[in-house]
N, C-alpha and C positions, 0 to 999 in steps of 0.2 A: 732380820726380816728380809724379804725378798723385794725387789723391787723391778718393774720394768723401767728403762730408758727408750730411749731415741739418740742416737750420736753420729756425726759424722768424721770420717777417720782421715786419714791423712790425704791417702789420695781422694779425699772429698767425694766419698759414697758413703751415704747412707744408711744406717746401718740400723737394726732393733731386736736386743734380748732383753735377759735377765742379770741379774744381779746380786751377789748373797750381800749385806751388811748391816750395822747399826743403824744407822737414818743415810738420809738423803744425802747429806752433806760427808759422809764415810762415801757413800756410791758412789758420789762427784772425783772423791779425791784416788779413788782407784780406779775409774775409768780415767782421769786423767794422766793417771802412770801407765795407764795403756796406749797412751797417744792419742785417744779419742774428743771430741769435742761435745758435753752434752747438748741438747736442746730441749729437753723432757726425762722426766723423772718423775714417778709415784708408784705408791706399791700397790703391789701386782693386782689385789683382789678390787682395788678402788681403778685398777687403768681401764677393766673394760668400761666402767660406769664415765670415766671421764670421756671415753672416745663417743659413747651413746650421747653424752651431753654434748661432745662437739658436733655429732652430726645433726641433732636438733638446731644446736644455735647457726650453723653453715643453711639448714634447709630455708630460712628468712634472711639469709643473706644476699648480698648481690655487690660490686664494685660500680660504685658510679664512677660517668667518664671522664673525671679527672685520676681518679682512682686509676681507672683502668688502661689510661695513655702512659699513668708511670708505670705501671707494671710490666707492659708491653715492650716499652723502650729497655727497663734494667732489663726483663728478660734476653731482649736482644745482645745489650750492651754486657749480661756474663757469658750470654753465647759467644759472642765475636773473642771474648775472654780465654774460652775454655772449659769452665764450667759446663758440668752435667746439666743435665734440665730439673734435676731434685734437688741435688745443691742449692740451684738456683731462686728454685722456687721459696724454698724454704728460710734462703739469706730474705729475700722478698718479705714473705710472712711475720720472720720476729720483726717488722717496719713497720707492719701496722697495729695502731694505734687500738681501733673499732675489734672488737672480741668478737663480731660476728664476720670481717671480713677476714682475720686471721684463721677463724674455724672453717671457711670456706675452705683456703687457700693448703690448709692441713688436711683437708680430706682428698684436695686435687693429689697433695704428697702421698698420702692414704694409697688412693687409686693407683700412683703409678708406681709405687713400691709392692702392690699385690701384683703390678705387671699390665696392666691397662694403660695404652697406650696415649699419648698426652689428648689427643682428638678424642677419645670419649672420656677420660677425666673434665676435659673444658666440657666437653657436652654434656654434662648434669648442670649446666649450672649456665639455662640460657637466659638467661635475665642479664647474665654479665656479658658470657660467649656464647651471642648468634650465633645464625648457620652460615654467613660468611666467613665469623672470623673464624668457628671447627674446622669449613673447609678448606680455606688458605693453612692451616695449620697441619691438616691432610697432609696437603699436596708437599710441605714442606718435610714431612716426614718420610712419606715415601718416595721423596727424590735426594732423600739426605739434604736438604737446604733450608733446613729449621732455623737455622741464625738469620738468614737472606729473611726467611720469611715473615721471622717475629721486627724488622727493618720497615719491610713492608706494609704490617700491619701500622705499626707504631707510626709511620708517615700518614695512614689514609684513618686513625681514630684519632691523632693530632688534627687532623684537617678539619673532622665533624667537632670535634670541642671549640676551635678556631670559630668557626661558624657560628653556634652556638653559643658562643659567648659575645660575637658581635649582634644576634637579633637580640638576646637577653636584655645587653647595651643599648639599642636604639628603642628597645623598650619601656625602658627603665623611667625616663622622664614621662613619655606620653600618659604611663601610668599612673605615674603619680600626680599629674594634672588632674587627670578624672577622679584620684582620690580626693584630693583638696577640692574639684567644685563638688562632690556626694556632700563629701563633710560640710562644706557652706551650706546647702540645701538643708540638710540635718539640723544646723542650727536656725537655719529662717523656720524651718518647719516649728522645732519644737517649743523654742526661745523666743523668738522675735514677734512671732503670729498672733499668741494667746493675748501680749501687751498692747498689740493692736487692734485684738477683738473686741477688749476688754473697753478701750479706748472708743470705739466706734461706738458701743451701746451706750458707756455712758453717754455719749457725744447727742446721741440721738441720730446718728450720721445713715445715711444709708449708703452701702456698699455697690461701686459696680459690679458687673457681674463676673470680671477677670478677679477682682478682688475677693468677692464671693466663695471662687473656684478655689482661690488658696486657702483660705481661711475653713472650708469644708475637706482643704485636704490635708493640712496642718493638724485641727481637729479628730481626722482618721488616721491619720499618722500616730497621733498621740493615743489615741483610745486602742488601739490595737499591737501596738509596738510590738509584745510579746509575740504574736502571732504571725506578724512581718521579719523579724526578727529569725524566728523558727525558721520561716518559709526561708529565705535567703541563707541559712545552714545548709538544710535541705539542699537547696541549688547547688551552692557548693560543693556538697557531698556527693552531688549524682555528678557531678559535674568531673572531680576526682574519678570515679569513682569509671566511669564513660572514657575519659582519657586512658585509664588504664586497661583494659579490655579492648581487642583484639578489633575485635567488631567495632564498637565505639571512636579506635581511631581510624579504623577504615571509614566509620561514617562522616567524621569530623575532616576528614581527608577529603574526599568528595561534594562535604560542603564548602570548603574554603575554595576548590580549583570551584566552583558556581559564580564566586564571587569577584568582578571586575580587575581592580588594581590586586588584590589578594591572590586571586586564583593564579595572575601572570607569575607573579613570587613565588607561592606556593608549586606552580609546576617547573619552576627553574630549581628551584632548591632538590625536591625529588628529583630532576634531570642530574643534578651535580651528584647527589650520592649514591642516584644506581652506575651514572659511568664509571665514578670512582671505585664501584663496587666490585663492576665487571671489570675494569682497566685489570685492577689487583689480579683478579682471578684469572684472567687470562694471559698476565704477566705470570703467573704465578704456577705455569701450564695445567692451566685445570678445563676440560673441555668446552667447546663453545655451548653445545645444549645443556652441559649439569652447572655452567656457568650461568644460561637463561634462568635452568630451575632455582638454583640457588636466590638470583635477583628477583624472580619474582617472587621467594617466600620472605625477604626481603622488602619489597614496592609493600605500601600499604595503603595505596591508589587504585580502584576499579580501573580507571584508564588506561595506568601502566600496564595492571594485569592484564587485561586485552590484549594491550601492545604485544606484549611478551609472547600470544598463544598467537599472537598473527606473524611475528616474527620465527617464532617456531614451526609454524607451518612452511613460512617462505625456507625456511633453511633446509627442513627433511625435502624437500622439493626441487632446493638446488638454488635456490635466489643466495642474495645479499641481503644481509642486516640493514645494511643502509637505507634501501631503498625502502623499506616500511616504514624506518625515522621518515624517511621525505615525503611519503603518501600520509603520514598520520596528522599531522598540521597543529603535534604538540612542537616537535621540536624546533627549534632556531633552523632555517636554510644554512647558515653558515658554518654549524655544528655538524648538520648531515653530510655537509662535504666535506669534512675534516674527518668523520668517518668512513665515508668515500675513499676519502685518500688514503687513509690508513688502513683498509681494506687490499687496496691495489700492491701498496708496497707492504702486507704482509704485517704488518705491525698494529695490528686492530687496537689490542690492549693498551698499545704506549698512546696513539689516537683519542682512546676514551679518557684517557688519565690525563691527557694536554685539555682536552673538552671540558672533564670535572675541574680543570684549574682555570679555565677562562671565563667558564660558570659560575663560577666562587667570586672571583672578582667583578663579575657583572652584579652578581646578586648585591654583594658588599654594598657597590651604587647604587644600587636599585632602593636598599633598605634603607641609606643614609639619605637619601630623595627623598623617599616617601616619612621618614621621620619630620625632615623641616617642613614638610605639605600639613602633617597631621599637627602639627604642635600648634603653630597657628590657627589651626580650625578648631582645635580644643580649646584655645583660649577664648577665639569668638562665641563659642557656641557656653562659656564661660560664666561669658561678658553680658549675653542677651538674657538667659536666664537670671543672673540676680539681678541684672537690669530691669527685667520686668516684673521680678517681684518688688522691686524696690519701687518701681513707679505704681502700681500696682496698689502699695500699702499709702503711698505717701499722696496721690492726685485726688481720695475722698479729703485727704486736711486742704490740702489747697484749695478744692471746693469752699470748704467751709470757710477758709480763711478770708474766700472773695465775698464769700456769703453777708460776713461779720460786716464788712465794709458798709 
């Protein structure tokens, strides 16, 4: 039978023909006396049909960003190596574990083995590689500095993981607070209410009217569940569903900078990862305006976008960057002159990249404050609600008990 492989040879390129032999395991052992390495093997009439099946299971793919900070880094780390960029890729791929992230990463090999250049092999597949990271990946190819580059990436999608694993963290509890007092409500609701309805009438007792109010919503809680139930899927769903979509999180964006203590968080954390964004890129000599454009397809803040076409104005005109940060009265005073400065002497990029690190470590305080503020207020706010249902169920017996007297 005939079979197609995939193998890499000695000087570690890539290689794909045919094969005459008995099975697979014959193939194996004559391309191995050829020096070759396989990684793929099937015959021929069934390979078109696997490569159709790999680019379906690649098209619902995507590397999340743990995923994609190791990838980043080995990528660097076979560069700095020696390694090709197919080689590389490809040591990468047999690593993963997930059939869809491996099909990805086989069709990026795909692409660049037909000769597509590594910047539009990553760019089919933006759910993983944004238009930042394509275009640091640019720049790094057409200045020959693709190792430097994938270095640099690898430092500024560690930083966003870093990040995001410490709001996940200061999360983590306050959430789960709010789960346990839902869930207590739930139980006074469905469990605890009816035996004290039931109690009241025999009793003869008449209910105040806070008493009342629970007991009538205990009552619709139970008669409707199913429908409550729905509705709150529902919520979730759209709620998925909103976060995911473009718009949705530009709206959700917008709403949270409305919001007091939130909004101040909310526009430091954006401040941190457009400078890092731009640091990168302009470290990474990539123009100052296709660096704007880049960040703001990037921003997914109405505000920022603003910023970005007022800042682009001042630049085609001959102004400073800086001075739009210090008329716009998003940014910190002390940020705008650390762009100031890094303006004057020439070094704008390393400026923005010192900015996204002093911002990261503000925010870090910022969130770890605002955790100890919230925990305590969830517990009060806890405390009063089954407090008051508890008084609530239990002051018509004490009536009654004074009554007996």
């Amino acid at each position: 039978m005939i079979l197609a492989y995939e193998a890499i040879d000695a000087d570690g390129k890539s290689t794909t023909d045919t094969v005459e032999a008995g099975d697979a395991r014959q193939a194996g052992e004559l391309l191995r006396a050829r020096g070759l390495y396989v990684t793929h093997i099937a015959e021929k009439k069934r390979a078109g049909a696997l490569k159709a099946a790999n680019v379906k299971a690649a098209e619902t793919a995507r590397l999340p960003l743990n995923t994609l900070v190791l990838f980043t880094r080995q990528m660097a780390m076979l560069l700095r190596a020696g390694s090709g960029v197919v080689p590389a890729v490809m040591a990468i791929k047999r690593q993963m574990r997930k059939p869809q992230q491996a099909a990805l990463l086989g069709q990026v090999v795909a692409d660049l083995e037909e000769g597509t250049p590594l910047t539009g092999a990553f760019g089919k597949w933006r759910r993983t590689f944004d238009v930042v990271y394509c275009a640091i990946i640019s720049a790094g190819e057409a200045s020959g500095t693709l190792t430097e580059m994938f270095e640099r990436l690898s430092v500024m999608v560690g930083k966003q993981r870093v990040m995001r694993n410490k709001f996940i963290g200061a999360l983590t509890y306050p959430a789960l607070l709010i789960l346990m007092s839902f869930g207590i409500l739930l139980v006074l609701l469905l469990f605890v209410l009816p035996r004290f309805s039931q109690m009241f009438v025999q009793l003869g007792v008449e209910a105040p009217a806070s008493t009342q109010v629970l007991l009538a919503t205990g009552a619709f809680v139970r008669g409707y569940w199913p429908v409550l139930a729905l509705v709150f899927l529902a919520a979730i769903l759209g709620a998925a569903l909103l976060v995911r979509s473009d718009r949705g999180k530009r709206w959700l964006m917008d709403v949270q900078h409305g919001i007091p203590v939130i909004g101040k968080l909310r526009s430091r954390l954006t401040q941190a990862q457009i400078f890092r964004t731009m640091g990168t890129l302009l470290e990474s000599r990539v123009g100052l305006l296709d660096t704007l454009e880049l960040a703001r397809e990037a921003a997914q803040s109405r505000r920022f976008r603003e910023l970005f076409d007022r800042m682009e104005e001042t630049i085609t005109s001959g102004g400073q960057p800086s001075s739009v940060f210090e008329e716009s009265g998003i940014v910190e005073p002390y940020v705008s002159q650390a762009l100031r400065t890094g303006e004057e002497s020439g070094n704008l990029g390393g400026a923005m990249t010192y900015c996204a690190d002093l911002l990261d470590e503000t925010n870090a305080e910022l969130i770890n404050t605002a955790t100890r503020l919230i925990e305590p207020a969830i517990l009060i706010v806890m405390g009063v609600l089954v407090g008051g249902v508890a008084i609530s169920l239990f002051v018509p017996l004490f009536d009654l008990t004074s009554a007996m007297r």
